[in-house]
C-alpha positions in Angstrom: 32.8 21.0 -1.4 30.6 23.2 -3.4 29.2 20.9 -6.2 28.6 17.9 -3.7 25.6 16.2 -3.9 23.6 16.3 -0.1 19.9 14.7 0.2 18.0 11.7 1.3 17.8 8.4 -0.3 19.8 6.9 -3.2 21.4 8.0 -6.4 20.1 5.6 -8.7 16.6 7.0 -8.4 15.1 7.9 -12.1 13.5 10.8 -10.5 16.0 13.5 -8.3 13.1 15.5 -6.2 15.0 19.3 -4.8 14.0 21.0 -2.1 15.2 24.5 -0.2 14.5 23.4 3.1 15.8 20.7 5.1 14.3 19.3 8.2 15.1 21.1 11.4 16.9 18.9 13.5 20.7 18.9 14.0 21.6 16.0 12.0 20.2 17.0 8.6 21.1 20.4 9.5 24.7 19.2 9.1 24.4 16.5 6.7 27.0 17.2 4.1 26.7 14.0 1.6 23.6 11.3 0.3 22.0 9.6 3.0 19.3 6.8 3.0 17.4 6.6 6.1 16.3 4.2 8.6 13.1 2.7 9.1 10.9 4.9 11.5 13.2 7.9 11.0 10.3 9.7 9.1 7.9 8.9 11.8 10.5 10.6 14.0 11.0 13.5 12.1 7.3 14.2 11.6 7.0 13.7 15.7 10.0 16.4 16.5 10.0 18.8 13.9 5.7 19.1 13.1 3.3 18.9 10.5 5.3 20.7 8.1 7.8 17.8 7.4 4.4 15.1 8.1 3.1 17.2 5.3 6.2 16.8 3.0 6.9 13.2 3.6 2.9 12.3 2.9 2.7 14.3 -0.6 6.1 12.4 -1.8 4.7 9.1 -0.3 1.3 10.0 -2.6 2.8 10.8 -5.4 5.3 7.6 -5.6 2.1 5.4 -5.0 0.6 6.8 -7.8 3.5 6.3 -9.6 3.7 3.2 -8.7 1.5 1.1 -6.1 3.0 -2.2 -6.7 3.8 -4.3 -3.6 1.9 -1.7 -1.1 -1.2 -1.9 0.0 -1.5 1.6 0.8 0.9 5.4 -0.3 1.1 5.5 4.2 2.8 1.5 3.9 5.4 2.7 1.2 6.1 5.8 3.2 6.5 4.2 6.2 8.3 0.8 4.7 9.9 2.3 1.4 10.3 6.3 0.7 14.1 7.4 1.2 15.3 4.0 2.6 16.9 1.2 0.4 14.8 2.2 -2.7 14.9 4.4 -5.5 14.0 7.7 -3.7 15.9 10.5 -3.8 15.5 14.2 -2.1 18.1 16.4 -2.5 19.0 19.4 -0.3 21.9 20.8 -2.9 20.6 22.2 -6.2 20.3 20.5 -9.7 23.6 20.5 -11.5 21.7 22.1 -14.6 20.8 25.3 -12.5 24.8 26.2 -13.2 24.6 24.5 -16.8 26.6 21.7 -15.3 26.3 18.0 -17.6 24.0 15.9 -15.4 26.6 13.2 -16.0 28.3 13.7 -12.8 24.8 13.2 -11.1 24.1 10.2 -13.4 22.7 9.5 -16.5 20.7 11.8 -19.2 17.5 9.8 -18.2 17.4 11.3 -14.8 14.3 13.3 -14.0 14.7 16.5 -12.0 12.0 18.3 -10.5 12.3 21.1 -8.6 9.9 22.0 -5.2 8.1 25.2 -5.8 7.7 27.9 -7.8 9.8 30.3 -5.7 13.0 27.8 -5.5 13.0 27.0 -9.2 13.1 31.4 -9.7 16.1 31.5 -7.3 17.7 29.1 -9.1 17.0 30.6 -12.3 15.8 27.7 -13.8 12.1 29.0 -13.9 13.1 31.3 -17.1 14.6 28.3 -19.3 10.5 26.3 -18.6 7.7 26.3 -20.9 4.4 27.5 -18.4 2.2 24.5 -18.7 0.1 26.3 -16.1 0.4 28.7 -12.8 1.4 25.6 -10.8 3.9 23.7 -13.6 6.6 24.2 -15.8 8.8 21.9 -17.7 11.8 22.4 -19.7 11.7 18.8 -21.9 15.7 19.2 -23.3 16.6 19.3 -19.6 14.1 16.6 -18.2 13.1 19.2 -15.7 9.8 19.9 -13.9 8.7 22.6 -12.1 5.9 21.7 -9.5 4.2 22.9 -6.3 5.8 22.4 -2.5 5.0 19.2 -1.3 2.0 20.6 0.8 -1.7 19.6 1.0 -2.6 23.1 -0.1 -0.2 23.5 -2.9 0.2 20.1 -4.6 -3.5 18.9 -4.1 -4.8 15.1 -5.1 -5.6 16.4 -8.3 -2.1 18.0 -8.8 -0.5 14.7 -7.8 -2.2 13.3 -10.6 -1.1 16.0 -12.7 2.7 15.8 -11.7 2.5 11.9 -12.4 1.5 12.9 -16.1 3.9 14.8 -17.0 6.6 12.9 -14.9 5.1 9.5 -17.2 5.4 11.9 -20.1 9.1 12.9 -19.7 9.7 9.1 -18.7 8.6 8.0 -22.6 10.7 11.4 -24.6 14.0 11.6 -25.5 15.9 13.8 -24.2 17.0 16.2 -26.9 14.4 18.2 -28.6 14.1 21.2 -30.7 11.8 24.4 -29.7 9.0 22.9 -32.6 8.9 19.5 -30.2 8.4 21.9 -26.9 5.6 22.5 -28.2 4.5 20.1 -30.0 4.7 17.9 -27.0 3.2 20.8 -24.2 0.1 20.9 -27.1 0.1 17.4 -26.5 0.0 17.5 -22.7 -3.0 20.1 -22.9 -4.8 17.9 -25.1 -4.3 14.9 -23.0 -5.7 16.1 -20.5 -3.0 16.5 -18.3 -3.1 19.9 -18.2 
């Protein structure tokens, strides 16, 4: 099926992560729907496949903690107890239904958040082109709900960058979702004098 949704973790996530790749092992190689994953299965993944997927699976882990820190202790507990398993996490391997100007309502609801892994992606799925350039490293289209961000590297989304991605992903979280070219930017002025930015 080409428009069917593939990834890790749950639909009813408020924020839909996508990325190119997908781990190197058979399974996920072949994985052709939504799949929330077992406890210990991103220990695994890290152990088989290297530190690029360790890398990927500690920047998400980060960045929810900082999203959210309630009822863990530490961002390695909620990776290792939480992210993609019976929560509201969500990393998809298919693209975002708006890079082919698709309604999001076959995905779910307006609200969703979609943020796209990586520069490079985001231009091969044209969406890059339809984003405001908050900076070299984000971009966000606010109509859409749609964030442009580093890989989930170390090197490329930084602590500092986490922080940054949780502003603007809080900042999309409290806007409508319909705005006018004037409220672009209106409200990317308003991220640069936050702070965020």
């Amino acid at each position: 099926m080409k428009n069917k949704i593939i990834g890790l973790g749950t639909l009813q996530a408020k924020i839909y992560f996508y990325i190119k790749n997908r781990p190197p092992l058979p399974h996920y190689q072949h994985l052709a729907s939504m799949e929330t994953i077992a406890q210990g299965e991103i220990s695994r993944i890290g152990h088989e496949t290297g530190n690029h997927w360790r890398k990927v699976f500690n920047v998400y882990a980060k960045l929810m903690f900082e999203l959210n820190s309630e009822g863990f202790s530490s961002w390695q507990t909620l990776r290792d107890e939480q992210l993609l398993q019976k929560s509201e996490h969500c990393l998809l391997f298919s693209p975002p239904k708006i890079a082919t100007n698709e309604k999001p309502s076959e995905v779910g609801e307006d609200s969703k958040i979609h943020i796209v892994l990586g520069k490079g992606y985001a231009e091969q799925l044209k969406l890059a082109e339809n984003c405001t350039w908050l900076s070299h490293d984000f971009a966000i289209n606010f109509e859409q709900k749609l964030i442009i961000c580093p890989y989930f590297d170390y090197r490329q989304l930084s602590n500092i960058k986490i922080t940054q991605l949780c502003r603007l992903i809080q900042q999309l979280s409290t806007q409508n979702t319909k705005f006018t070219e004037l409220e672009v930017d209106a409200n990317t002025e308003s991220l640069n004098v936050q702070g965020i930015l």
